[in-house]
N, C-alpha and C positions, 0 to 999 in steps of 0.2 A: 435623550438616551432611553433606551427600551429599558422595565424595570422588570424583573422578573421574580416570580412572587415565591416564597421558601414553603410553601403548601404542598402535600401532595395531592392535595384536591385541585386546586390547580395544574397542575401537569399534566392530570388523566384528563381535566375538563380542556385543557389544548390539545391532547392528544388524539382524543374523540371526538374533536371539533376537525381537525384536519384530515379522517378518515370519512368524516361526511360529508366534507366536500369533495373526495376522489370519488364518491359515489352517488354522487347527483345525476341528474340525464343533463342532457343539452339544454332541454327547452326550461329546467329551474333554475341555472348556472351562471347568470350572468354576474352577479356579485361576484362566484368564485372566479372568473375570469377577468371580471377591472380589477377587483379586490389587489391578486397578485401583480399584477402589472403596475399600480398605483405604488404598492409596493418596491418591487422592482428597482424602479426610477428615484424612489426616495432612501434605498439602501436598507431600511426596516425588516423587510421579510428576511432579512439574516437573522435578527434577531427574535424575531419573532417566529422562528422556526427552532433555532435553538431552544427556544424558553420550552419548549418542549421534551426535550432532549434532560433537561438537569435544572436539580435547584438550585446548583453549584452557580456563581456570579464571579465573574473571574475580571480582576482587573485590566483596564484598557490597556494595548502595546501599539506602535506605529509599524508600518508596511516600512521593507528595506530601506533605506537611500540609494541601493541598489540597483530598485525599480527603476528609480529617474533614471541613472545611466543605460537603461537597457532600452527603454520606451525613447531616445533621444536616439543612439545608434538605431535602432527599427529605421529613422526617419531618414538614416543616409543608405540603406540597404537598398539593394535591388531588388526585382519585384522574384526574378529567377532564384534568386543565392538560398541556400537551405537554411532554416532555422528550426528550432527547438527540436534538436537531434535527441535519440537516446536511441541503445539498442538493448534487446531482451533475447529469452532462449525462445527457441521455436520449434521444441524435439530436437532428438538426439543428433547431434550432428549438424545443429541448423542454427542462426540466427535471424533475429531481425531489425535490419534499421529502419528507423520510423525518422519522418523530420515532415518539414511545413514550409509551405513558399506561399507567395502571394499572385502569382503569377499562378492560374489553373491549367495553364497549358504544358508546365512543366511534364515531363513522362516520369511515371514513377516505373524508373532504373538505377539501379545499383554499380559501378564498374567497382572492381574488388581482384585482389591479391595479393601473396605472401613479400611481394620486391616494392616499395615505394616509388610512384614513377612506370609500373609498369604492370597496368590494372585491367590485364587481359583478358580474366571471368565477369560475366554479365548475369543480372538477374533480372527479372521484373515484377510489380507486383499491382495495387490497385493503389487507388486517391480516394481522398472523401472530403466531404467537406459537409459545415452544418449551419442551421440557421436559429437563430437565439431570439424570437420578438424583433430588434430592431439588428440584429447585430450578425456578419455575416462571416464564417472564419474564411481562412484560407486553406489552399489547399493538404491535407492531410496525405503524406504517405508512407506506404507498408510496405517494404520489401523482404522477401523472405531469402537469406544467400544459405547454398550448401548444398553438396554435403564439404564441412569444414575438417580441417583437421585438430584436435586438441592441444592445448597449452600450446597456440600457437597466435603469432599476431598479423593481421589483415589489414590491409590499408585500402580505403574504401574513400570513393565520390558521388555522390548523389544527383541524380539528373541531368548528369552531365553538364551538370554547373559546377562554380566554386572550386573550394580547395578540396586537399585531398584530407583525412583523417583516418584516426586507425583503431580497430579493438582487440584485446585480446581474446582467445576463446577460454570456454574453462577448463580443468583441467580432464583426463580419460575416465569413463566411469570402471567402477572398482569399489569392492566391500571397504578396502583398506586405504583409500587413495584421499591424503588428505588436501582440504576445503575449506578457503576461508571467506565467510560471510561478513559482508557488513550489516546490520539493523538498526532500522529507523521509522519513525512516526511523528505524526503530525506535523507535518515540516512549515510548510506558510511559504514564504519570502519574506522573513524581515531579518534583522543584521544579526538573529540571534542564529536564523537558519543557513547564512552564507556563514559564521563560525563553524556551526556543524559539520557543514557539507565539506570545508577550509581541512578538517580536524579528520573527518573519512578519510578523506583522499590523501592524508601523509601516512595514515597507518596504512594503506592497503589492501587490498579485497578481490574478490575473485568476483563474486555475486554480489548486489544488495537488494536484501529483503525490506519490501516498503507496506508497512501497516495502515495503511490511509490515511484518509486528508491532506492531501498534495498542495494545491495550488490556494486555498481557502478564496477561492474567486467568492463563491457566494452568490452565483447568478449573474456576476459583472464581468461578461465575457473576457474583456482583454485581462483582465487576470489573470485566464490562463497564457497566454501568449507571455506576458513577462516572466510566468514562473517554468514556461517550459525553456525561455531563454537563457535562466538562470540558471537552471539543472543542466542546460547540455552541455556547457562543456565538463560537468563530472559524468553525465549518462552515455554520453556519446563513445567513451570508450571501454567502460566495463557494463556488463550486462545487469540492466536495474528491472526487477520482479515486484508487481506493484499487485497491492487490492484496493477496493475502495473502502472509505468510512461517508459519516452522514452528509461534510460539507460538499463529495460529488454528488449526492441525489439531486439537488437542484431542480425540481420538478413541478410546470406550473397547471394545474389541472385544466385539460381541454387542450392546451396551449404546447407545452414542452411536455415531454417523458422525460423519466428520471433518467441520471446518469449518460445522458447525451453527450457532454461534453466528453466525459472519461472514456467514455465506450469509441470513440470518435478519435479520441488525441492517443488513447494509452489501449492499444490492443495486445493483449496476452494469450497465452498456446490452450486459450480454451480446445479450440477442437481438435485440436492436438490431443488432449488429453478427454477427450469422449465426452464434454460437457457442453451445454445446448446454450452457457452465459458467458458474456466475460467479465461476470460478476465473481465467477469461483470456477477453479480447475487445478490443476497439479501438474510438476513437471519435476525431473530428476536430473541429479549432475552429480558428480561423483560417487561417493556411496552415497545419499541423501535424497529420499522421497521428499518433497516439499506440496504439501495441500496450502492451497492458500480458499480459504473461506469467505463466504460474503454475510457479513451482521447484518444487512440492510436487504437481503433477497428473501425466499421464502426460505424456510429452513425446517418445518416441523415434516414429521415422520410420511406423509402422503409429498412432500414438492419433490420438485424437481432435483433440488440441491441435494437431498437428504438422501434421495435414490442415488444420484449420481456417485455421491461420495460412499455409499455400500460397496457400488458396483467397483469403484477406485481403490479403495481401500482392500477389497479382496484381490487386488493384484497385486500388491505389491508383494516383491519375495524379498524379504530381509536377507539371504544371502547375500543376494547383490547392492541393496540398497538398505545395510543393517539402521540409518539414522534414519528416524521417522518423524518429521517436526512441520506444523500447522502455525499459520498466521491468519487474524482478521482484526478486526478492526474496533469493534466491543467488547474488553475484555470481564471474563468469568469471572475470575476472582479479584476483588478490588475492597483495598480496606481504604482510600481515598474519600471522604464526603463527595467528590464528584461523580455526578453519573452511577448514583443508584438505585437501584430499582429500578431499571431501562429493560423494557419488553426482550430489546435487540441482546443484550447481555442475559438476562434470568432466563427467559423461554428458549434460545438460542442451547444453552446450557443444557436444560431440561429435557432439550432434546437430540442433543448430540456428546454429552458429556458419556457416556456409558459405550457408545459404540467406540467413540477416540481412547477410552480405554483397555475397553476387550482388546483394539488391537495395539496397545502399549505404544501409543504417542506419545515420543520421548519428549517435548518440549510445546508451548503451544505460547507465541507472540501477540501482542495487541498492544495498541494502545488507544486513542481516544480521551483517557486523564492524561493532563500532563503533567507527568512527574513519570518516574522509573519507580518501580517496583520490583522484588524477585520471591516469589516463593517457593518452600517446599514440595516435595510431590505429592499431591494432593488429591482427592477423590471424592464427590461428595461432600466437601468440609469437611471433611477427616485426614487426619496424617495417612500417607499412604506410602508403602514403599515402593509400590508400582505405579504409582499414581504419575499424572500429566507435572512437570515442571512449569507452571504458570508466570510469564515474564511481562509487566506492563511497562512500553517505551514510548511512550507517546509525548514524548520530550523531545524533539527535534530543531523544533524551532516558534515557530507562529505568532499571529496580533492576538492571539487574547491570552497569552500570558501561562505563566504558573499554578497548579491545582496544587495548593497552598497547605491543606485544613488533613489532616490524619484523624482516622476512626480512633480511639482508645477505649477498651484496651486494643493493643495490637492484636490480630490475630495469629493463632496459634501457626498455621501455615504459611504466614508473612516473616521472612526473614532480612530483605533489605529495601529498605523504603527512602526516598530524598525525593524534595521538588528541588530538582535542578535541569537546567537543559544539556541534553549530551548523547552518546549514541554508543551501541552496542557491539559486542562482535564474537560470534559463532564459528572458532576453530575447530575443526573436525581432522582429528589427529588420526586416528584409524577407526578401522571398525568396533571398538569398544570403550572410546575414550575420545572426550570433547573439553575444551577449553568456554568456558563461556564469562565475558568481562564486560565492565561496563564502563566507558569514561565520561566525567563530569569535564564538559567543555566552560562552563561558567570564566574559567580561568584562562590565561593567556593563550595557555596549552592544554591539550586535552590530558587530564588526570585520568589515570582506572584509579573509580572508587570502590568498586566490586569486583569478585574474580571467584570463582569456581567452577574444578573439574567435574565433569558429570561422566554418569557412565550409562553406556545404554543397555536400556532394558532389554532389548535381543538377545543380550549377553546374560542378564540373570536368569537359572533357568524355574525360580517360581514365581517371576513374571511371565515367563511365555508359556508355561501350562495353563494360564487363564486366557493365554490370545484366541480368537474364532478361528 
């Protein structure tokens, strides 16, 4: 067992250790090239990539029982039949199905429509596929269908194989027109993350917003493949909005680029939404701007992200779209011992906490600790009354467990705190008024252990004399 040391001299000296091997040349680099691989093969460079990340030590959990039933069905599958379905938004008016076969010769086509049985619109889109060290996926595809109509359901085949299945769209956009979200983090596959996923899908959802760390493969490719197995049949028919966290960077210097797997399995309406990653981008549905953020890309005032989200962020017109709320995957505010003092979290802040204000972002999701948090609106560590509503959910599920240990005293802008696993939900009643609840799934059934109405800042008007 990797032992990870409660120093923070240690942590900068891992930290600064893995930033000098991404910038070696070729001809120094051979260690940094067996090193991971040796790794790899021995399951360590998880750990030992973490140990970076936090002096937080989180007790052991085991992967589903799940798994086995899903890696067992894989072996009676055809090589055509679709697997690891989900679908997302793809601009207004548009979806898209994404799924995976093992056969590369499949066509990535869509047949689709409103009658079951009689799927007379076609689309097409591309394939992909990746390669991991030894490990080879299948193939990846993207189809993009529409233009659709709203609060409406489709019933759709992929590849012209398999069976038929169906989504709904979401509802029309509109200042007033309400939206219910589901929110979630850190999911894994293990049996805490099929309660989760069990516990979503009887309350119902339009959207679900996912905070990173999906599949915690870890570099051990089929991992992803059972955890997109596990997800599809809840993704496959509402539209699931994902970012990344640190367990997709997976990155072996020389060898792999970071986020290969994610960028490859899980593509979102980056360019849809003017941005050059599909590490961060933004997309809209009902009244509700949604920026989803990347902790793990470049973020300070000259990258790319930080231009992008200027340029995003002066578009939006709160008439239309009065809810304004942000997701990534390191959260800012965290009174948790885990995961603090993280470059991705403090510097991330420092450099975008003030622009998310100027233009009164009503809510900003993360998770990463697992446990739920909820704060006041906050600004700088100050009570604020325009300030960002800061919400930690990185409780969904996962193998390593519960972030256990609370800072005391509490902080002043922490008002609800629990390590438990369970998942959230973002009612947007109209343009001035949101439900926002939290339920503890620990239990048979899923409990709200939290609940409060919010109201948007759009609406207060000495919040919006400070907007840009």
């Amino acid at each position: 067992m990797y032992t990870i040391s409660s120093s923070r001299e240690r942590r900068d000296s891992c930290r600064s250790w893995m930033h000098s091997q991404r910038s070696r040349t070729m001809a120094g680099s051979m260690m940094a090239i067996l090193i991971p691989i040796y790794l790899v093969f021995y399951g360590t460079v998880i750990a030992g990539i973490n140990a970076c990340d936090s002096i937080y030590v989180r007790p052991p959990a085991g992967l589903s029982s799940i798994r086995n039933q899903i890696l067992a069905a894989n072996l009676k599958k055809s090589a055509t039949e679709p697997g690891q379905m989900h679908v997302s938004l793809a601009g207004p008016e548009y979806m898209k199905v994404s799924w995976m076969t093992a056969d590369k010769s499949v066509p990535a086509i869509v047949e689709y429509g409103t009658q079951s049985g009689n799927l007379l619109q076609k689309a097409t889109g591309v394939s992909k596929s990746y390669t991991f060290l030894t490990y080879q996926s299948g193939q990846m595809h993207h189809v993009k269908l529409g233009p659709l109509l709203d609060s409406t359901t489709y019933f759709y085949r992929c590849g012209g194989f398999g069976p038929e299945y169906n989504f709904t769209t979401p509802p029309p956009s509109g200042p007033s027109v309400p939206i219910k979200f589901a929110v979630v983090g850190d999911l894994g596959q293990t049996d805490w993350t099929a309660s989760t996923l069990q516990h979503v899908a009887a309350q119902g959802y339009d959207v679900l917003l996912f905070a990173g760390d999906l599949s915690y493969a870890d570099y051990i490719q089929p991992r992803w493949d059972t955890f997109g197995q596990m997800m599809s049949p809840y993704a496959n028919y509402k539209p699931w909005m994902v970012t990344h966290g640190n367990h997709e960077e997976e990155q072996i210097p020389l060898l792999v680029k970071s986020f290969l797997a994610f960028n490859t399995r899980w593509e979102m309406p980056y360019n849809e939404s003017g941005s050059n990653s599909n590490l961060y981008y933004s997309f809209e549905v009902a009244g509700v701007h949604v920026l989803m953020l990347g902790s793990y890309a470049e973020f300070d005032s000259s990258s790319a992200q930080y231009k992008w989200l200027q340029a995003d962020l002066a578009k939006v017109d709160r008439t239309k779209t009065p809810w304004l709320i942000a997701m990534l995957h390191a959260p800012w505010y965290n009174s948790n011992t885990a995961h603090q003092g993280e470059t991705e979290s403090t510097d991330m802040m420092a450099a975008m906490e003030t622009l998310l204000y100027q233009h009164n972002v009503d809510i900003l999701f993360a998770g990463h600790v697992h446990a739920y948090e909820r704060n006041l609106r906050v600004y700088k560590n100050q009570l604020n009354d325009c300030g960002i509503v800061h919400i930690t959910i990185g409780d969904g599920g996962n193998r390593e467990g519960l972030a256990t240990n609370w800072k005391n005293p509490q902080p002043t802008w922490s008002v609800k705190r629990e390590s438990s696993f369970g998942f959230g939900r973002f009612n947007v009643v109209n343009a001035t008024h949101a439900l926002w609840s939290w339920h503890r799934n620990q239990d048979v059934d899923a409990v709200m252990a939290d609940e409060v109405w919010l109201t948007n800042l759009a609406a207060i008007p000495q919040c919006t004399n400070k907007a840009v």
